[in-house]
N, C-alpha and C positions, 0 to 999 in steps of 0.2 A: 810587119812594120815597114814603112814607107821612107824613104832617104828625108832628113829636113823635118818630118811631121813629125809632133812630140815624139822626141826619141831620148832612150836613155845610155848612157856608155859609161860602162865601170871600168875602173883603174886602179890597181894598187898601186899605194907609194910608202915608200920606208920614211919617207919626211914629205910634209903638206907643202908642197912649193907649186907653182906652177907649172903647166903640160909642157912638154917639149914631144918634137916629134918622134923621139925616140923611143916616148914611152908605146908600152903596147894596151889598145883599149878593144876593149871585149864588148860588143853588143847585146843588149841582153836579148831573154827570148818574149816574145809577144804577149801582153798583155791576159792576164789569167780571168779577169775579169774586169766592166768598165761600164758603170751607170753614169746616165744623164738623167738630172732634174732641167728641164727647162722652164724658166719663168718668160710666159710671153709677151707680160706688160711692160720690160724692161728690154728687151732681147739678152739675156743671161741664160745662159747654161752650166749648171755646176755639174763638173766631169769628174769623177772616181774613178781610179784606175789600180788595177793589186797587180801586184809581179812577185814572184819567187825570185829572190836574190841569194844570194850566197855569198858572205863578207871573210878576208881573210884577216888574224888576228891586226893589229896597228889602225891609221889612216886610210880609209876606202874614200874613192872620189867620185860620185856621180854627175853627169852631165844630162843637161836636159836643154832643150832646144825647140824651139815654136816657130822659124822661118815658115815664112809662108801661109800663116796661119794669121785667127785674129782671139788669139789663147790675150790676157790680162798678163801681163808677166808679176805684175804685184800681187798676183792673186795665186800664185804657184805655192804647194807646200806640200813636204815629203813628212811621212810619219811612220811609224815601226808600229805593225800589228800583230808580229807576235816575237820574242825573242827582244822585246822593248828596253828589255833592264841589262840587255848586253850591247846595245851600240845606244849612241849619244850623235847628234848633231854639234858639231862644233862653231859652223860658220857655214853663211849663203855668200857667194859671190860672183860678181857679174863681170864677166872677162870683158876688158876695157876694149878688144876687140872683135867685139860684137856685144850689140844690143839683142840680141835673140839666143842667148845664151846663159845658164847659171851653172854652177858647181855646187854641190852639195860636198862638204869635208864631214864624213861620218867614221867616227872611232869606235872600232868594234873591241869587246874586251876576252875574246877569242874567235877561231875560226865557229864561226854561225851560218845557218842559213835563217833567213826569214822574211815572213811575207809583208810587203809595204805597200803604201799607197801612196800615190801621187794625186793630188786632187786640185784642180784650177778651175776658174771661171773662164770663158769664150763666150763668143759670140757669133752670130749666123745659125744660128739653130732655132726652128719655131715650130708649132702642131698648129693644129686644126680636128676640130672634131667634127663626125657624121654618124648619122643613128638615118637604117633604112630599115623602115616595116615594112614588110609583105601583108597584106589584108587577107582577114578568113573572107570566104564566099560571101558570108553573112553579115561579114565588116564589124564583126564582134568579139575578136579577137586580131592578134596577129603576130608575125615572128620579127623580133625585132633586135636586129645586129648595129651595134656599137664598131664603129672606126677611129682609128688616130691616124691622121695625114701627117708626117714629120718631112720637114725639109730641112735639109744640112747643106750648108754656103759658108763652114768656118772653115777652111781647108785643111780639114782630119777627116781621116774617114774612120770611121767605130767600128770594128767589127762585132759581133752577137753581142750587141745592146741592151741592157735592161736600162727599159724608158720608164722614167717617170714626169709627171704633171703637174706642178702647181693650179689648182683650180683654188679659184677666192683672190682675195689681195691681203698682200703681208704690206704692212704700212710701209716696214722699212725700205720696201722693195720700191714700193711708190715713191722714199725719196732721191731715189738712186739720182733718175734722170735732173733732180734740180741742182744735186750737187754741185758745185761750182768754187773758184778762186783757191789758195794756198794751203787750205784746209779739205781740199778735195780728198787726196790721196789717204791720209788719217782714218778721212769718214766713210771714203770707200773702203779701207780695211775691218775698221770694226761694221759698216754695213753687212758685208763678203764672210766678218766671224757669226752674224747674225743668221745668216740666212743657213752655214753651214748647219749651225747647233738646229736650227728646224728640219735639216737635208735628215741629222741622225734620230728625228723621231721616226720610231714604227709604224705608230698609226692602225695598229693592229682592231682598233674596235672601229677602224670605217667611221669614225668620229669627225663633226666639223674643229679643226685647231682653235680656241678665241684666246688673245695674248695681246694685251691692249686696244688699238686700233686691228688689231688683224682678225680677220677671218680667214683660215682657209683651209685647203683638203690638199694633199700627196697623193695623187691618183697613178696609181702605179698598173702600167701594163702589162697583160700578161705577157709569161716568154720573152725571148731573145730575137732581136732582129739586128745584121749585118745594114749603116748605113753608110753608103760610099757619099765623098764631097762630092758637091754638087746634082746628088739624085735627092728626089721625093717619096717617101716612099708611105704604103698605105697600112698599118698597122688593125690585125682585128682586137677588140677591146673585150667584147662579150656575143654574145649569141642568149637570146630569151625566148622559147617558144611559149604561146598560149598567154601573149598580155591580153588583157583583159583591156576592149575600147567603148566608149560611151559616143552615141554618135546624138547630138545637139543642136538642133536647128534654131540659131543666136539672130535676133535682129534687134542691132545694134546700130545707128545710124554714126553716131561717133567713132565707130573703129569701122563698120564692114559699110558704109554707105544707106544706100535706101534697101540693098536687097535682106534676100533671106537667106544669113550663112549656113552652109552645113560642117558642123567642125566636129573633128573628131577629138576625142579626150582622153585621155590618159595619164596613171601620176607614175611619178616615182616614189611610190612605196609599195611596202610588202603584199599589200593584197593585190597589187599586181603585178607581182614578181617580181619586182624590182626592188629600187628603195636599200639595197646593201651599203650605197655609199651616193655621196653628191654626185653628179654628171659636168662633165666639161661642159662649156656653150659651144653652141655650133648650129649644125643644120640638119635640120629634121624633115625627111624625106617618105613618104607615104607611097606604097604602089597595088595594084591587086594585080594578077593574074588573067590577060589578056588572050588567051588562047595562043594556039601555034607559036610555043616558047616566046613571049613576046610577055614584056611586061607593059601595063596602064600605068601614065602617072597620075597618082589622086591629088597632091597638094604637098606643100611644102612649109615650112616657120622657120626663120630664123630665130635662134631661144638665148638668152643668159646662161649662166651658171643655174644648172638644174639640183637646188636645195632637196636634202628628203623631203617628202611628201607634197611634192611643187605639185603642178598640175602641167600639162604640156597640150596648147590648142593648136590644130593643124586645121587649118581653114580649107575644104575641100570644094569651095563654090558652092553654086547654085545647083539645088535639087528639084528639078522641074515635075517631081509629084508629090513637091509638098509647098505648098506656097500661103501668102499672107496679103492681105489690101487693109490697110487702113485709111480710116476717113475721118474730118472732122462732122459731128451730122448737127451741130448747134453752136452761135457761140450768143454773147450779148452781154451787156455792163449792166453793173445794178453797186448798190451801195455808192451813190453819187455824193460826193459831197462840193462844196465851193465856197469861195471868197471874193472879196472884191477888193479892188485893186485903186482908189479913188472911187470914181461911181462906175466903176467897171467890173462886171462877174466875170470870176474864171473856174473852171474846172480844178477843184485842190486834191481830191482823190478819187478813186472806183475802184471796182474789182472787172475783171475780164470771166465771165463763166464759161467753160469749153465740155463737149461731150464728143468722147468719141468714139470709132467700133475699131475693132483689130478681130478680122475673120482670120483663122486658122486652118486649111485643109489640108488632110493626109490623105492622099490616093494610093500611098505604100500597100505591101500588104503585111509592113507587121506595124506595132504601136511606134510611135517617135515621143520624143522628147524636145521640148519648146524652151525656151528663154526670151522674153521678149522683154528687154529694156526701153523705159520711157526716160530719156531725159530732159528736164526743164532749167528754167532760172529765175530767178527771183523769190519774190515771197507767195507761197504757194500751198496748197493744199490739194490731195490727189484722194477720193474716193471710188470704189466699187466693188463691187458682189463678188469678183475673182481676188482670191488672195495676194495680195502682194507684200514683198519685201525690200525695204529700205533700204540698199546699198551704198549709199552715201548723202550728203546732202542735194545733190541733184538727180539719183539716179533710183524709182524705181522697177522690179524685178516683177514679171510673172514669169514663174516657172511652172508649167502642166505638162502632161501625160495622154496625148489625142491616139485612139485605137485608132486599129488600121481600117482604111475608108471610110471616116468619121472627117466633122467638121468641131468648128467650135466658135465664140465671137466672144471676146474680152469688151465689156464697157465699161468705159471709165470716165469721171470727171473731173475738170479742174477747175479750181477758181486761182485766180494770183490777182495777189492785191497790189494798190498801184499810187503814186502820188502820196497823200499824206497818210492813206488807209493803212502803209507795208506796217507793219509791227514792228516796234524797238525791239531790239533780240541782246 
């Protein structure tokens, strides 16, 4: 325990009066144990901290102290965890000389020991998550390690931490920051009761939480780690070998441009070993094995909150032996209609008819997998001979299956109608 950083100092006194320096006060010993939940949309950390105390029978007076720190003082609270039904809190009080100071007057109803917790909210504490796969040879699998990046800037340092993560948003959490004017301090308190009573779920079934407006997951890391203020430090989360990856060659002009993506795929669920519980958002890092201990980097995504059975696309560029040309190879109006305007004709509707080809070629040597999205607008109609599926009002899908050194050519046509032809919908 560090001079000034939460610290606690017991005293007995035969009667509750104020310290003098005569009295004698006992440090206690370090911290038994001490979890952080950090919420990162807020900058909050809710700190748990348990001590072995030992009370002697009358008035015990605790001191606790947050110089230096950026601890909530209103958010400080001592509780008895076991030996509860023999001491009592009688009174908090804030020594008029100093604002970084309380007393706790705890009446014990004999010589007890027992174990307590101190639990406050701070601030300066944030993660970050990172997920790096290594690629099989065959890019069909891979080993994929889970990170927690934590940074500590509240000036405490934690030693053997059990970290935990709010993933999701707790509503209440979201109205922290609007809180404002005379009523702040109230609605932080019962916010601060709110978010404990979520701190004391288990969460034992890997469950998303739903509780009005909220969504969310306690993603709790493995093990213990020592964070000093002011370091970074990288926490490992999980290790998965043999995920199961889908490699997709997507063309998509709204999200990847004119080219041909190669993305790779994967979900978070059980069939690919995953899927035990939601994933932090973060960054998703792809690599294969580049000879003379060197790694290649394939591609990277930045993701959300990764939900069970989400999907996770890491866009790995351009695969120069698999490629695509499309063309228009027709277009022309038909269904003409008009009016006149005085003794003036105009054009009141048409249709536009479009034909085009989408060649496919795999020079791989094993099968691929294609996606090729058509998007349009207006009033429209999309026919041809290759299967297609509807993904939303402007968007459809072929998805096929081209062997290796095969070709293939999607046609397709369109008409879109235009002027007074569109159809009332």
């Amino acid at each position: 325990m560090r001079w000034l950083i939460p610290s606690l100092i017991l005293t007995t006194l035969a009667l509750a009066g104020t310290l003098s320096a005569k009295e004698e006060l006992v440090t206690l010993p370090k911290r038994d144990t001490v979890q952080l939940t950090i919420y990162n949309s807020v900058d909050l950390t809710l700190v748990r901290e348990t001590r072995e105390l030992t009370f002697k029978q009358g008035n015990n007076r605790l001191q606790f102290s947050w110089a230096n720190t950026l601890i909530d003082p209103t958010s400080v609270e001592f509780s008895a965890l076991t030996n509860a039904d023999k001491l009592e809190v009688l009174d908090t009080s804030y020594p008029a000389e100093s604002n970084q100071m309380l007393i706790w007057t705890v009446a014990a109803d004999a010589a007890v020991s027992a174990k307590v917790e101190i639990s406050y909210f701070t601030s300066g504490i944030s993660w970050g998550a990172e997920y790096h796969g290594m690629l099989s040879t065959d890019e069909r699998s891979m080993k994929l390690t889970g990170y927690v990046g934590v940074s500590n800037n509240s000036g405490e340092e934690y030693e053997d931490a059990h970290v935990r993560l709010v993933v999701g948003s707790i509503h209440v959490v979201e109205e922290i920051a609007a809180l404002a004017g005379g009523a702040r301090q109230q609605r932080m308190k019962e916010a601060y009761g709110k978010m404990r009573d979520a701190d004391r779920t288990e969460n034992q079934k890997k469950d998303i939480i739903k509780e009005g407006l909220s969504e969310y997951y306690i993603y709790a890391v493995e093990g213990t780690e020592t964070i000093p203020n002011g370091w970074s430090k990288r926490l490992e989360s999980f290790v998965q070998t043999g995920v199961p990856l889908q490699t997709v060659y997507t063309w998509d002009t709204q999200k990847y441009g004119a080219y041909l993506a190669k993305l790779l795929v994967f979900k978070n669920d059980e069939a690919h070993k995953l899927g035990k519980e939601p994933l932090p958002a973060g960054i998703v890092r792809l690599y294969r094995d580049a000879g003379g201990n060197r790694l290649g980097f394939v591609g990277m995504v930045v993701t959300d909150y990764i939900p069970k059975n989400d999907e996770v696309k890491v866009n790995a560029g351009v695969d120069p032996e698999v490629q695509i040309k499309s063309k228009r190879t027709s277009f022309k109006k038909d269904n003409l209609t008009f009016g006149w305007n005085g003794n003036k004709q105009y054009l009141r509707g048409w249709d536009t008819v479009e034909d085009f080809e989408i060649e496919l070629k795999n020079f791989r040597n094993r099968d691929v997998d294609f996606e090729v999205n058509i998007v349009l607008s207006g009033d429209f109609d999309v026919e041809s001979k290759t299967a297609s599926t509807k993904i939303d009002y402007r968007t459809h899908r072929f998805s096929l299956n081209i062997k290796a050194g095969e070709s293939t050519t999607i046609v397709y046509n369109v008409r879109t109608r235009n002027g007074s032809n569109v159809r009332n919908k």
